[in-house]
C-alpha positions as CSV (number, residue, x, y, z in Angstrom):
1,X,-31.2,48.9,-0.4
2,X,-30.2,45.4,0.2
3,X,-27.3,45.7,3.0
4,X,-29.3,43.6,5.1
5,X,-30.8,44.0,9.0
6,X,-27.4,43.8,10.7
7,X,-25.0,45.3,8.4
8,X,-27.4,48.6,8.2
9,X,-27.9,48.8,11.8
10,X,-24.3,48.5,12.3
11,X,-23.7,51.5,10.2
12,X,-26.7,53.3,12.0
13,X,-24.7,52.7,15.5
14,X,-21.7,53.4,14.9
15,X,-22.5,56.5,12.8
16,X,-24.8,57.7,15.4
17,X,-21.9,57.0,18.1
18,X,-23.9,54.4,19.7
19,X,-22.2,51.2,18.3
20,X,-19.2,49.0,20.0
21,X,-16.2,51.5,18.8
22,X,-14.1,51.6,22.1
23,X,-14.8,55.6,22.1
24,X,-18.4,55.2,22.7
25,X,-19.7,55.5,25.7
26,X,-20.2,52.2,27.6
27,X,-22.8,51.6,30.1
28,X,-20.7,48.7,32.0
29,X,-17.6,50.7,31.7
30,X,-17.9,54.5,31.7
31,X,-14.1,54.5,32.3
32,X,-13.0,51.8,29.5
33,X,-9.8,52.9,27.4
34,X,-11.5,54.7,24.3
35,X,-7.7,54.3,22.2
36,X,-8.4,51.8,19.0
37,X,-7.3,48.2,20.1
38,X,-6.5,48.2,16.2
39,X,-3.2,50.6,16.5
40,X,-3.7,52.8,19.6
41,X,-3.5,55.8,17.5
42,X,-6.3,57.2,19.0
43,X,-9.8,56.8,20.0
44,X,-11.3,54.6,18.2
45,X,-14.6,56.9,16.4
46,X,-16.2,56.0,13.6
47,X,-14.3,58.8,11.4
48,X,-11.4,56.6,12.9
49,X,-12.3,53.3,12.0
50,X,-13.1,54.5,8.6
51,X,-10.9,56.8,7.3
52,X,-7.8,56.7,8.9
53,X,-6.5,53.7,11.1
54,X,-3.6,52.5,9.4
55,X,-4.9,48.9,10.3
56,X,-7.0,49.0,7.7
57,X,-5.3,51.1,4.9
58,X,-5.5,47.9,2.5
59,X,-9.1,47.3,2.4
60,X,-9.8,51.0,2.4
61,X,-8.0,51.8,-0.8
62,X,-10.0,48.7,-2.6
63,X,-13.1,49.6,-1.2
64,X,-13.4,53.1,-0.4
65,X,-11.3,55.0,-3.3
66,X,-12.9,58.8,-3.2
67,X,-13.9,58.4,0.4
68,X,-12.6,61.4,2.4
69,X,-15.9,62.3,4.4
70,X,-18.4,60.9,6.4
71,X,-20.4,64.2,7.7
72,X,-24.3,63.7,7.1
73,X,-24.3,65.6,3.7
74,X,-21.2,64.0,2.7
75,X,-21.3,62.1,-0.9
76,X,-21.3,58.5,0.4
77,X,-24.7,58.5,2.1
78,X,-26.2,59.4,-1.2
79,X,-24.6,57.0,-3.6
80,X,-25.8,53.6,-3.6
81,X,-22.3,51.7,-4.9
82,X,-20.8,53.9,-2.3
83,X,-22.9,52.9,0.6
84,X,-22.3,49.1,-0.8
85,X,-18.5,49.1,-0.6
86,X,-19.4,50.8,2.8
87,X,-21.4,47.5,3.6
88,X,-18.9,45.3,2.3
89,X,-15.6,47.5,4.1
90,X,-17.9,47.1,8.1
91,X,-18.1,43.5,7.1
92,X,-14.6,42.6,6.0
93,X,-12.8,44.5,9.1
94,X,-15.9,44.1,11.5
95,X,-16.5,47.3,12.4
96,X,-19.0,48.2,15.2
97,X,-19.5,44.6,15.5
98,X,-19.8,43.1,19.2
99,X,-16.9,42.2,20.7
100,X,-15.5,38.8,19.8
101,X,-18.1,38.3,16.7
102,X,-16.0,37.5,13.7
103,X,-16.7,39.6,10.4
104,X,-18.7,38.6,7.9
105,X,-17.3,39.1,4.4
106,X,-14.3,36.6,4.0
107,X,-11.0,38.8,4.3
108,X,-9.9,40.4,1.4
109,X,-6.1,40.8,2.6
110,X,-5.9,36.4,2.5
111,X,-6.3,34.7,-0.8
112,X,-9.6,33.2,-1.9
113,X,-9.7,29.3,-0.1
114,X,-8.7,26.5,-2.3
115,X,-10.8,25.2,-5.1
116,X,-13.0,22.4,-4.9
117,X,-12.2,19.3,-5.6
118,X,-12.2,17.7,-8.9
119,X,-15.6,16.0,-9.2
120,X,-15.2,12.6,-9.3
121,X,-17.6,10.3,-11.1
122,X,-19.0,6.8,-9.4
123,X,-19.3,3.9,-11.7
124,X,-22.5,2.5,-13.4
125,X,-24.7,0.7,-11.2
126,X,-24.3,-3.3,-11.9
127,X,-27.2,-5.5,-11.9
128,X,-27.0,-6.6,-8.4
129,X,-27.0,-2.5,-7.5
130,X,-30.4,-2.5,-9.2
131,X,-31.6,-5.7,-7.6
132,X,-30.9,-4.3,-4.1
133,X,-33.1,-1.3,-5.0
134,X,-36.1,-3.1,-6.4
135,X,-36.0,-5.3,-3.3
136,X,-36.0,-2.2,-1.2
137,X,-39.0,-0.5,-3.2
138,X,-41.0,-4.1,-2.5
139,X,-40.8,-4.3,1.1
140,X,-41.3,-0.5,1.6
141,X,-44.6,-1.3,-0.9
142,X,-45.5,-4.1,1.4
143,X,-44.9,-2.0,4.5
144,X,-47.4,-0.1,3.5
């Protein structure tokens, strides 16, 4: 499908409520605070981290226009492009990713980084440029 190893497990986890949303269950933690660190609206589910925190309102009306369900027989699981913008929305906001790892997509709320520099062209090699390189190409010959 092309989402890659880590993206598609992410959205197995955190769709099977086994992923690192602060409302699943933690095995180091059983009594961590299950509220979204995002906006503390609530805990933090996958429906949550999807469709509704407001953190993320921006990236979810570019990427997920038509979303309004993610029960198994919901639209989105079946439609490729769908399931893509899925991909691309876990990546951007990092979703269900451990805590601390940075996403993966560059943000979409920041503009693009700034272009590369001109490309700048060196001059013509002189004649002692080309001396130095057949000297180099004889001792490396008699090295041999």
């Amino acid at each position: 499908m092309g989402l890659g190893k880590f993206v598609a497990g992410r959205i197995h986890q955190v769709r099977s409520g086994k992923g690192y949303l602060a409302a699943h269950p933690s095995w180091d933690n059983p009594d961590a605070d299950t509220s979204c660190p995002l906006c503390s609206g609530g805990p933090q589910i996958f429906q949550h981290a999807i469709l509704s925190c407001p953190s993320s309102t921006y990236l979810r009306s570019r990427l997920l226009q038509g979303v309004s369900d993610l029960a198994p027989e919901a639209p989105i699981w079946c439609a490729h492009q769908m399931l893509i913008a899925l991909a691309e929305f876990i990546c951007t906001t990092a979703t269900g990713f451990p805590h601390g790892m940075p996403p993966l997509a560059p943000s979409l709320l920041t503009p693009p980084p700034n272009p590369p520099l001109p490309f700048t062209t060196l001059p013509a090699p002189g004649p002692q440029d080309w001396l130095a390189v057949c000297n180099f190409s004889i001792l490396a010959t008699a090295a041999l």
